[in-house]
C-alpha positions, -999 to 999 in steps of 0.1 A, spaced: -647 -470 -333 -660 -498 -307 -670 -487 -283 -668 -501 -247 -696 -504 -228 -683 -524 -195 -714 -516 -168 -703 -517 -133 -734 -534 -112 -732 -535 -75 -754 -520 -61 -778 -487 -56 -782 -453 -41 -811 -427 -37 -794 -395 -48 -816 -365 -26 -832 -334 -46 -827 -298 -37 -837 -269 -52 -817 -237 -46 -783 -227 -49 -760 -224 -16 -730 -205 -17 -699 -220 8 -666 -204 17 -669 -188 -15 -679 -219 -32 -713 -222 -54 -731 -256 -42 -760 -260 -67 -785 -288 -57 -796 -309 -72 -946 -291 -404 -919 -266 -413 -889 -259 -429 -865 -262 -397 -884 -294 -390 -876 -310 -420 -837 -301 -414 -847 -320 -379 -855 -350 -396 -824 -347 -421 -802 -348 -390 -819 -376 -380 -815 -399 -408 -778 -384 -411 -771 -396 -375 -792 -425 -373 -769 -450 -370 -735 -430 -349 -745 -446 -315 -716 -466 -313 -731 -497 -286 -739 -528 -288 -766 -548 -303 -770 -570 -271 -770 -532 -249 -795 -522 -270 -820 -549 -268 -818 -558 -235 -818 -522 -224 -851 -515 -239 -867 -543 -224 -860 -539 -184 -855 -513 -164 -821 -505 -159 -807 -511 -122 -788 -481 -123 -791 -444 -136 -777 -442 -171 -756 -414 -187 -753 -404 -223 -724 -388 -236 -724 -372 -267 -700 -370 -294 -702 -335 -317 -690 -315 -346 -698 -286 -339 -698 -254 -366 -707 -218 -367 -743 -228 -375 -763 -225 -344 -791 -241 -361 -776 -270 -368 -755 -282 -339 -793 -277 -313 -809 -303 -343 -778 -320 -332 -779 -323 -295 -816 -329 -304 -808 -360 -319 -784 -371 -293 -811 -366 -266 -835 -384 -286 -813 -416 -287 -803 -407 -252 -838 -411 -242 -844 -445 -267 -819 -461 -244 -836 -453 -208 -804 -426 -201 -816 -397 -173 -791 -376 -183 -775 -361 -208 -738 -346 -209 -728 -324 -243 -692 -310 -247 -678 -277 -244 -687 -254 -276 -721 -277 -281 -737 -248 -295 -713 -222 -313 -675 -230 -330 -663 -198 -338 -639 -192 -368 -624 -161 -351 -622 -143 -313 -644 -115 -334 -670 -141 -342 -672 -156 -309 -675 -127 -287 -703 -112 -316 -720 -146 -309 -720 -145 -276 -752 -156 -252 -766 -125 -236 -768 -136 -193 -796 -128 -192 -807 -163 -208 -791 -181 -180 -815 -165 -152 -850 -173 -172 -853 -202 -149 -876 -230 -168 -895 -202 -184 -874 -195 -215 -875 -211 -246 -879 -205 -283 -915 -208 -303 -925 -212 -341 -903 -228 -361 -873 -236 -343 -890 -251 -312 -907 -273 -337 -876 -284 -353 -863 -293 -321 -892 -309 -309 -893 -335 -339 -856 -339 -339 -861 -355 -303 -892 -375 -312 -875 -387 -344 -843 -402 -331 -858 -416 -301 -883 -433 -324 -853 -444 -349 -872 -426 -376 -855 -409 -401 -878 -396 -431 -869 -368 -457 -841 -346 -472 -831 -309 -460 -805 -301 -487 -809 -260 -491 -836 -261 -463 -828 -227 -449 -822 -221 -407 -844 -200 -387 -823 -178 -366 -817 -189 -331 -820 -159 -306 -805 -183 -273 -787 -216 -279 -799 -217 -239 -836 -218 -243 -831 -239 -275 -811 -264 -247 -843 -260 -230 -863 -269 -257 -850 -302 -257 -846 -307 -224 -884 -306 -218 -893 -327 -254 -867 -352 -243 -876 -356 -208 -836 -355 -199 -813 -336 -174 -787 -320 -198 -753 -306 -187 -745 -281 -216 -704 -283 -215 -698 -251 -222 -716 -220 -240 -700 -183 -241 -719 -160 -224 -713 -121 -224 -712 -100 -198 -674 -106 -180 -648 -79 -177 -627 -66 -207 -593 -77 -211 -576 -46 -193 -599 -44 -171 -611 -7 -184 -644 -2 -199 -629 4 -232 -604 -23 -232 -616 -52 -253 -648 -74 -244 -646 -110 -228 -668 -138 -225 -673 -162 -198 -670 -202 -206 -698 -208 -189 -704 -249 -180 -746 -254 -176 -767 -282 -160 -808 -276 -166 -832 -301 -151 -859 -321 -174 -883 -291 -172 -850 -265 -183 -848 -245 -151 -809 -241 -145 -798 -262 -117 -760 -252 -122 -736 -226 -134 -697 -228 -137 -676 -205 -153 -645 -223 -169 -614 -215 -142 -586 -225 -167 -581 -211 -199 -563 -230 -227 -533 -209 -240 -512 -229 -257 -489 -231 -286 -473 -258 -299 -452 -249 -331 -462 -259 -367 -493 -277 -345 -517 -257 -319 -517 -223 -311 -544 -211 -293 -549 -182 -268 -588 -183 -248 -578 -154 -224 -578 -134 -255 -618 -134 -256 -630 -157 -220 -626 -142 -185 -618 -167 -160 -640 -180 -134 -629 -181 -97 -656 -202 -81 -660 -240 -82 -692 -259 -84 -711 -290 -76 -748 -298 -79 -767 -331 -72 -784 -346 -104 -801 -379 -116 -768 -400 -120 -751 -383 -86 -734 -348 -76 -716 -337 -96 -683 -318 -98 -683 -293 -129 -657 -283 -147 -648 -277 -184 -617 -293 -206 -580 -276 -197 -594 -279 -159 -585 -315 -161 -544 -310 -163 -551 -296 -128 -558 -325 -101 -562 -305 -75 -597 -286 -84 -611 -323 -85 -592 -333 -48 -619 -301 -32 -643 -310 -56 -647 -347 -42 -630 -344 -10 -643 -313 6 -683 -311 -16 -689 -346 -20 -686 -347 -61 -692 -386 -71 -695 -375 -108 -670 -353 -124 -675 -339 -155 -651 -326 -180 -670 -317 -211 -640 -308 -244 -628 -298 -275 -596 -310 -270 -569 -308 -299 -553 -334 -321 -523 -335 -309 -530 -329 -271 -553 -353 -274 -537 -381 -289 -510 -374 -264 -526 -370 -227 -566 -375 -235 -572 -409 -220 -543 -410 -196 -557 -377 -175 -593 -389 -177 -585 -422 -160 -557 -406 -134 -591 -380 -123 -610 -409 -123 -584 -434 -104 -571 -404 -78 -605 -396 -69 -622 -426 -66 -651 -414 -85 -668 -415 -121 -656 -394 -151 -678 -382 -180 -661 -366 -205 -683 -358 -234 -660 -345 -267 -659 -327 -297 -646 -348 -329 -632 -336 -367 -631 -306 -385 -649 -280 -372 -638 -251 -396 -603 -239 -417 -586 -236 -379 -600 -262 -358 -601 -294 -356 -613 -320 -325 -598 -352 -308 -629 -367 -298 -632 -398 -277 -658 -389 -254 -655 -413 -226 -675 -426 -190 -648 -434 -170 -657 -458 -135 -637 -450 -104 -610 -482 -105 -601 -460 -138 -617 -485 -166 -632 -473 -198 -667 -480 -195 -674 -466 -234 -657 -448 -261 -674 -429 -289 -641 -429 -307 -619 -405 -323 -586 -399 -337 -553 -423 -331 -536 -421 -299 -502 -413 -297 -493 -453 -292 -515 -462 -321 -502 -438 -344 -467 -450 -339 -478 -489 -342 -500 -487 -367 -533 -507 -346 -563 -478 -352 -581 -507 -367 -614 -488 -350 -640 -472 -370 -655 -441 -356 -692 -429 -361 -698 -394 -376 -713 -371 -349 -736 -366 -338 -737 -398 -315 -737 -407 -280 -721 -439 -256 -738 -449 -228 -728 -457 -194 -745 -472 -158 -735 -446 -129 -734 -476 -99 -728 -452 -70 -725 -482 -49 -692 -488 -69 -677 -460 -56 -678 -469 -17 -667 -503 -26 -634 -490 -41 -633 -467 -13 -636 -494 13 -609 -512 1 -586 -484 -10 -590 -457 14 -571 -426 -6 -592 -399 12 -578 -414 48 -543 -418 37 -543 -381 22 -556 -364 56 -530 -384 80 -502 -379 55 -475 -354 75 -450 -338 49 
């Protein structure tokens, strides 16, 4: 699919640092050689060409320093196969980092795709990962894979063949995230990841286990700069289409969260939380979120129905930016992803689209003449904070909302 790379340019903004967590009113404010490497490289050459942006983007981009931080949203498949889906945010980080992107946002599931609620809460990330700060990471082999699954992409190299290459087990899909993080030089938000640990179903200690959805941002050196824990849970059944039922395995959070970055603060949330406008009316209004993020795996027919049209109504209501990094195809037998990640500006235009399935009004006219790129890939987008006062200024929503008497 084409994607649409429209750069709002007017201006800049100094986003301040901080380093340690603050709670508010019960709100978390976060500041600011081997066989696996050879499977590295395959993913490379497989993915080598699924950045869907321009020629022009690409040149000019590499030869001046952009005037504004840039944000790379990936597009994924993701599987059962650890493994493979960290060699593939290592490749997306790698072209991240080719195109002079500080950041990079991955969807929910990045890591792990279950086939059943048995498999996902078996797979689960142990918390304990989420405390080891910038310390944790893997070694050996796997850190190696990653490691030249980063320097490959960003290079545009794509040498060898990995056919029956075996995986080395991966202990923490969290300290592989750091991993790249660190050989990438990038800020990553990791768009959801299911982490043991939250209370069982019944809420007795024999009733049956829960995860938490749990939405990460690590800095470029991997310490953890932000936690959320997914509020909304998708349980939903559409007959003869979608029927799905999180609260059957994930806990929900309670807390929402905000944490300053590279590109902005930003407001973190995970997929369903987006049918729910008023989480991002605190989120901006009351803790200053400029960014929102709302990483998915939406469904097909979801999707194609409401994807695009709640993105931009977050993006228009708020009068802020929208990064919405997606999942896309077949995952397994029982699931199977929209796509369309998308970097939305705050008047609501689509700055890029990695592509995906038809839209509703597509379908019914017959005018998908897009091709998508297989994931992974990524679309890239200039965060021009500057943009946001601007439309603010002229349009003030915030103002109008506070005096309104009703």
């Amino acid at each position: 699919m084409r994607a649409r790379t429209l750069v709002a340019a007017l201006g800049t903004r100094n986003i301040a640092r901080a380093s340690t967590p603050l709670f508010f009113g019960g709100f978390l404010r976060s500041p600011f050689g081997t066989t696996a490497a050879a499977a590295a490289a395959a993913t490379t050459q497989r993915a080598s060409v699924a950045m869907p942006v321009s020629t022009e983007a690409a040149t000019t981009t590499a030869a001046k320093t952009p005037a504004h931080p840039i944000a790379a949203v990936a597009q994924l498949r993701s599987t059962s196969d650890k493994f493979r889906n960290l060699l593939d945010v290592a490749h997306c980080a790698g072209l991240a980092r080719s195109r002079g992107a500080s950041m990079l946002f991955l969807p929910e599931c990045f890591g792990f795709m279950g086939e059943s609620a048995e498999q996902t809460l078996r797979e689960a990330e142990d918390p304990s990962r989420l405390e080891a700060a910038g310390g944790g990471g893997p070694g050996g082999e796997l850190a190696a894979a990653l490691e030249a699954a980063v320097r490959g992409a960003a290079a545009g190299t794509a040498p060898g063949g990995t056919t029956g290459v075996p995986s080395p087990p991966v202990d923490s899909l969290l300290d592989g995230l750091r991993t790249i993080a660190r050989a990438s030089g990038l800020w990553i938000s990791g768009g959801g990841v299911h982490v043991s640990g939250a209370p069982p179903e019944d809420g007795s200690k024999e009733g049956r286990p829960r995860v938490y959805n749990t939405h990460v941002v690590l800095d470029a050196d991997g310490a953890l700069r932000a936690s959320y824990q997914k509020i909304h849970l998708f349980d939903v059944s559409i007959p003869g289409k979608v029927d799905l039922r999180e609260s059957r395995t994930t806990a929900p959070g309670t807390r929402l969260v905000v944490c300053n970055s590279p590109v902005g603060r930003l407001g973190v949330t995970t997929c369903y939380d987006m049918r729910f406008p008023e989480v991002y009316t605190e989120l901006v209004g009351t803790m200053g979120a400029q960014v929102l993020l709302l990483p998915s795996a939406f469904t097909v027919p979801t999707g194609a129905a409401h994807w695009h049209t709640l993105l931009r109504a977050r993006a228009i209501e708020n009068q802020c930016y929208v990064l919405a990094a997606a999942q896309y195809g077949r995952h397994n037998a029982r699931r199977d992803s929209f796509g369309h990640s998308l970097a939305v500006d705050p008047w609501g235009k689509i700055l890029a689209d990695a592509g995906g399935y038809p839209t509703a009004e597509e379908a019914e006219t017959g005018q998908d003449d897009r091709t998508t790129p297989e994931p992974p890939s990524i679309v890239t987008a200039e965060i021009d904070l500057s943009r946001i006062d601007s439309i603010r200024q002229r349009m003030p929503i915030d103002l109008h909302r506070s005096s309104a008497r009703f």
